[in-house]
C-alpha positions as CSV (number, residue, x, y, z in Angstrom):
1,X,-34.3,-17.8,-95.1
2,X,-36.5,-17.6,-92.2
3,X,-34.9,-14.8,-90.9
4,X,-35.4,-12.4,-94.2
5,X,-39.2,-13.7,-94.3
6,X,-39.8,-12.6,-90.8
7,X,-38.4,-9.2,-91.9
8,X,-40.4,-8.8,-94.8
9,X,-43.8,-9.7,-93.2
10,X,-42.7,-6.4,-90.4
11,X,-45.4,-3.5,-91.7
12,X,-42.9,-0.1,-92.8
13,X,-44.8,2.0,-90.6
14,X,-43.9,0.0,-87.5
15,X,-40.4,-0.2,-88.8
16,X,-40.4,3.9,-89.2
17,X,-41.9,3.8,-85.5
18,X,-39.5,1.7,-84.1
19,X,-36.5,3.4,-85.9
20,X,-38.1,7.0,-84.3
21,X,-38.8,5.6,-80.6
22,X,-35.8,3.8,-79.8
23,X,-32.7,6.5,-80.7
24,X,-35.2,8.8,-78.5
25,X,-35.2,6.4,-75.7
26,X,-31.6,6.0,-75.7
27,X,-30.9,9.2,-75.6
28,X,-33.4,9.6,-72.8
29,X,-31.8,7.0,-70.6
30,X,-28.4,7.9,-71.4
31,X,-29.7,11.7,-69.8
32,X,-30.8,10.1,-66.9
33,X,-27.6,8.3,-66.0
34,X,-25.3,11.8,-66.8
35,X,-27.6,13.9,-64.5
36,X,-27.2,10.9,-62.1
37,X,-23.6,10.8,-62.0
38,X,-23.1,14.5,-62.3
39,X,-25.4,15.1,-59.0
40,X,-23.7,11.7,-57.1
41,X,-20.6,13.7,-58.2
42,X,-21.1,17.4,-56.7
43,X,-22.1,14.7,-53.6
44,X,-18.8,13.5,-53.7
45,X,-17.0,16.8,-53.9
46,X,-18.6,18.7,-51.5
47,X,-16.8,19.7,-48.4
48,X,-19.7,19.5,-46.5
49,X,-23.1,20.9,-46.1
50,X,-24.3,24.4,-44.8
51,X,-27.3,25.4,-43.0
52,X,-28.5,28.2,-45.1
53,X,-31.4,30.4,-43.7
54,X,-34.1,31.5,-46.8
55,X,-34.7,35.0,-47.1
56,X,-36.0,35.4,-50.5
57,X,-38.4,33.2,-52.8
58,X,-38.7,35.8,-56.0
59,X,-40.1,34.9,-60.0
60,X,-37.1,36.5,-61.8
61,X,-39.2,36.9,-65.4
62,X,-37.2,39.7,-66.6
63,X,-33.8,37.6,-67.3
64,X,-33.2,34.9,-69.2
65,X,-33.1,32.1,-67.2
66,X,-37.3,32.4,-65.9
67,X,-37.9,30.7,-62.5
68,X,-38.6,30.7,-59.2
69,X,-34.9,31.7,-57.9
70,X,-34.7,30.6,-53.8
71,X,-31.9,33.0,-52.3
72,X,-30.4,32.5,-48.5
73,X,-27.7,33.2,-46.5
74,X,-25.4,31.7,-44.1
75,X,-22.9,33.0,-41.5
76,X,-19.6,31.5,-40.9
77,X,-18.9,31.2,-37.2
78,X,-15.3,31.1,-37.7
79,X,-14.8,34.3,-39.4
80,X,-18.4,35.7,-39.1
81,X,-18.6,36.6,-42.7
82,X,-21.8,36.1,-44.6
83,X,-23.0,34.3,-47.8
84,X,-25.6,34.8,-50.2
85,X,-26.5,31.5,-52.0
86,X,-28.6,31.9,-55.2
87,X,-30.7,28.6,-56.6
88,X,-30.9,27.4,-59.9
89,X,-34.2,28.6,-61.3
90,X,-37.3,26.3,-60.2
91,X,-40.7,26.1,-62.9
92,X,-42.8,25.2,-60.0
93,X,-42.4,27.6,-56.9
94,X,-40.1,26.0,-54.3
95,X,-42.3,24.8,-50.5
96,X,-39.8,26.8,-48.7
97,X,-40.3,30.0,-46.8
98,X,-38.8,32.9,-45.6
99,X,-37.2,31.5,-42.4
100,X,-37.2,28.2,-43.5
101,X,-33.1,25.8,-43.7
102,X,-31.9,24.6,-46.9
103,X,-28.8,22.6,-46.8
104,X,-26.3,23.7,-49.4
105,X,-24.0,21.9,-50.9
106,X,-19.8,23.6,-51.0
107,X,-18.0,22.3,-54.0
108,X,-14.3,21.5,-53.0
109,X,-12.4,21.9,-55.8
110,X,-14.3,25.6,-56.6
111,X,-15.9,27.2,-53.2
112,X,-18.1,29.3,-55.2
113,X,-19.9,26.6,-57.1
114,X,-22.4,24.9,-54.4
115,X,-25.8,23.4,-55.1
116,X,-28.5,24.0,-53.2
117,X,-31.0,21.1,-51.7
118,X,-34.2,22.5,-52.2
């Protein structure tokens, strides 16, 4: 009987509040932890990290995916054939420079999906 009192007495608009807030904050954690376990996966999958040398930081506005887009390129050794590695677009504009590393990231299962560490 307590119980059903002490439910009663709650005010509707902090029940409403509540009821709004925490599915949002679920969600919101639950986000976190898939973007979190996605990224510790492409870690785990990599075959390795590239030194990739910058030599373009463009604002692509005329597509659809708007950003600051970091593009470099990297030379294999071995076979002395060269890469062009795109990023994923950026809001802020990226601290690196023309000239500047960035280590990207080879996927092993598919060589042409890599991520690169801005």
């Amino acid at each position: 009987m307590a119980f059903s009192q002490f439910c009663l007495s709650i005010p509707t608009g902090l029940l409403v509040f509540l009821a709004s807030v925490i599915p949002c904050l679920i969600f919101y954690i639950g986000r976190k932890l898939y973007i979190h376990s996605r990224n510790a996966s492409k870690l785990h999958h990599s075959i390795g990290c590239v030194p990739a040398q910058v030599m373009q930081v463009v604002s692509e506005p005329a597509t659809w995916r708007e950003g600051w887009i970091v593009k470099a390129a990297w030379v294999d050794e071995k076979t002395r054939q060269s890469y062009i590695f795109s990023s994923q677009p950026q809001a802020i504009r990226p601290q690196k420079r023309i000239g500047d590393n960035v280590l990207v990231l080879i996927n092993s299962t598919d060589p042409m999906s890599y991520t690169m560490e801005l």
